[in-house]
N, C-alpha and C positions, 0 to 999 in steps of 0.2 A: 468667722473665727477671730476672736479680738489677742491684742498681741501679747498677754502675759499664758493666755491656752497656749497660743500655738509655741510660745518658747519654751513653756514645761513639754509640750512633746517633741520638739527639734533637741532640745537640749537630752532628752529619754530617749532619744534612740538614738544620738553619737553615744551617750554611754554604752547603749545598749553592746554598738557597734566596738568599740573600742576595746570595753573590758573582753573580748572575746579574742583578742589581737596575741597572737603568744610571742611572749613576751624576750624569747632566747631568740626568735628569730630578728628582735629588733636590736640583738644587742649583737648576732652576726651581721647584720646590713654595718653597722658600726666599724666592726673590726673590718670589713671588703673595705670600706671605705678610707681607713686611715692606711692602709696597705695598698691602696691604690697609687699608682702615676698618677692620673687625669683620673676627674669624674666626670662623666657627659649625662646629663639627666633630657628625658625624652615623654613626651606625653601631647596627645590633641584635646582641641577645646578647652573646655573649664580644668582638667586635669591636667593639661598642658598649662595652664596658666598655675597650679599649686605647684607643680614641677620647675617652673620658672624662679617661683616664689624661694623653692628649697636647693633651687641651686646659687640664687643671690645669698640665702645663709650660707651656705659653705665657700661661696667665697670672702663673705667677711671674715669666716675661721681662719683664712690664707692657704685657703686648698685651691689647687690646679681644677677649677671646674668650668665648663662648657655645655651651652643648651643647643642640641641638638636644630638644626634648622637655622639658626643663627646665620650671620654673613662673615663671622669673623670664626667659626666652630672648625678645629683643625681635622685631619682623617685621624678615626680610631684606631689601636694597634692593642696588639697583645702587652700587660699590663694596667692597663687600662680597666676603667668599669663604667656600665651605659647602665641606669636605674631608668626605670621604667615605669609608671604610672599610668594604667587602662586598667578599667574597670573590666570589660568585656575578653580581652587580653588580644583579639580577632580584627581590630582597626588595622584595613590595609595597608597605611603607612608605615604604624607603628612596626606591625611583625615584618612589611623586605628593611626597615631600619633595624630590627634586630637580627633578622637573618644574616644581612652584609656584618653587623661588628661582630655577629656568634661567626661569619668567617673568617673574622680578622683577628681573632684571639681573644678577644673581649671578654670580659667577662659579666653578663647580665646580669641584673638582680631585678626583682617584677616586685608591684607594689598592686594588688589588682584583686578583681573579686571573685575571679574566675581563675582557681585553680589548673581545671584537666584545657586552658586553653593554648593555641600557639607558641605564646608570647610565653605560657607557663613553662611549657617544654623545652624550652630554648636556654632557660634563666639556671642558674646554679642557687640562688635563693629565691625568696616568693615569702613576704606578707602581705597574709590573706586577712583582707577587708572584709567581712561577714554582711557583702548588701544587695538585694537584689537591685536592678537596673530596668528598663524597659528595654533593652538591647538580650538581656538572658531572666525574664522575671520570674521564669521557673526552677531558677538558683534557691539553694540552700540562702538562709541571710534573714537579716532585720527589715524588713519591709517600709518603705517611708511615708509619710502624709504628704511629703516636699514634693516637688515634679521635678520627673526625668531623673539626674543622676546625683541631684545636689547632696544625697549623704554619703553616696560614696567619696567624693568632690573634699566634702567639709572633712572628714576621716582623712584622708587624703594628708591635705592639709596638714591635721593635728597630729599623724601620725610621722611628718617629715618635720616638723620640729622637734619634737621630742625624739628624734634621731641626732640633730644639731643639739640638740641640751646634752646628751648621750658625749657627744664628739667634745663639747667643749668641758666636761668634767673630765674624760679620758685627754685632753690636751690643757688640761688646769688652764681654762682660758674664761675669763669674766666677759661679761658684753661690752665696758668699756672697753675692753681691749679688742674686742671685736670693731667696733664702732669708729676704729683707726682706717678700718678700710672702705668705710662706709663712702657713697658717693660723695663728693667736695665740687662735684659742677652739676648743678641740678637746675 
């Protein structure tokens, strides 16, 4: 497959994936999040790595936020919100780390493709990624040409900035002013 095919179809099924995203639940993840104390954002593998990614933006916005697993990550409490990114919602980590903050008052939000899973039950919001995985491929969702989870991954992704675009209109903040907090020892 040469590489202007395969980006008309990478590119055709994030949309595919995306336009199907409703759209009130991305602008509730918004409001939990400005209303939050701490945001602690959590997720494994590739997912964990776009969760890392969307917890470095909200800390340029100058929000209280922490990536779960970290060495320097303080204990959750009630006010608090722990955002979630799994695709399967069933990663052993992920659900006894949601289980302890869903004891500790927390408040979960899931970003995941798996609605009726654990991690779903636990959470008080849930945008739902429309993709299947080889972890649940008998899921409802857009099916990919990619291997393993890269479209829920790449959604992921696009779907946590466009939460940060969301935060920085609702806090009249530009990216230069974001970019004050950016790293200065690299």
């Amino acid at each position: 497959m040469d590489f202007r095919n395969s980006l008309e179809k990478v590119l055709a099924e994030i949309a595919a994936v995306l336009s199907d995203i409703d759209e009130d639940t991305v602008d509730s993840f918004t409001g939990e999040i400005l209303k939050a104390k701490r945001v602690f954002t959590l997720g494994m593998g590739r997912s964990g790595l776009a969760m890392k990614a969307f917890a470095m933006r909200l800390m340029h916005l100058g929000l209280r936020v922490h990536v779960i697993g970290e060495t320097t990550t303080p204990a959750v409490e009630e006010g608090d919100v722990l955002i979630v990114g799994t695709a399967s919602g069933e990663t052993a980590s992920v659900v006894a780390n949601c289980r302890k903050a869903f004891d500790c008052g927390t408040t979960i939000l899931a970003i995941t493709a798996s609605g009726e899973s654990t991690v779903s039950s636990m959470s008080s919001g849930m945008i739902m990624i429309p993709t299947k995985t080889p972890k649940v491929p008998e899921r409802k969702g857009v099916a990919s040409i990619q291997p393993m989870g890269n479209l829920f991954e790449q959604s992921l992704l696009i779907v946590t900035d466009i939460i940060v675009m969301n935060i920085m209109e609702k806090l009249d903040m530009s990216s230069k002013e974001m970019f004050r907090n950016h790293a200065n020892l690299e």
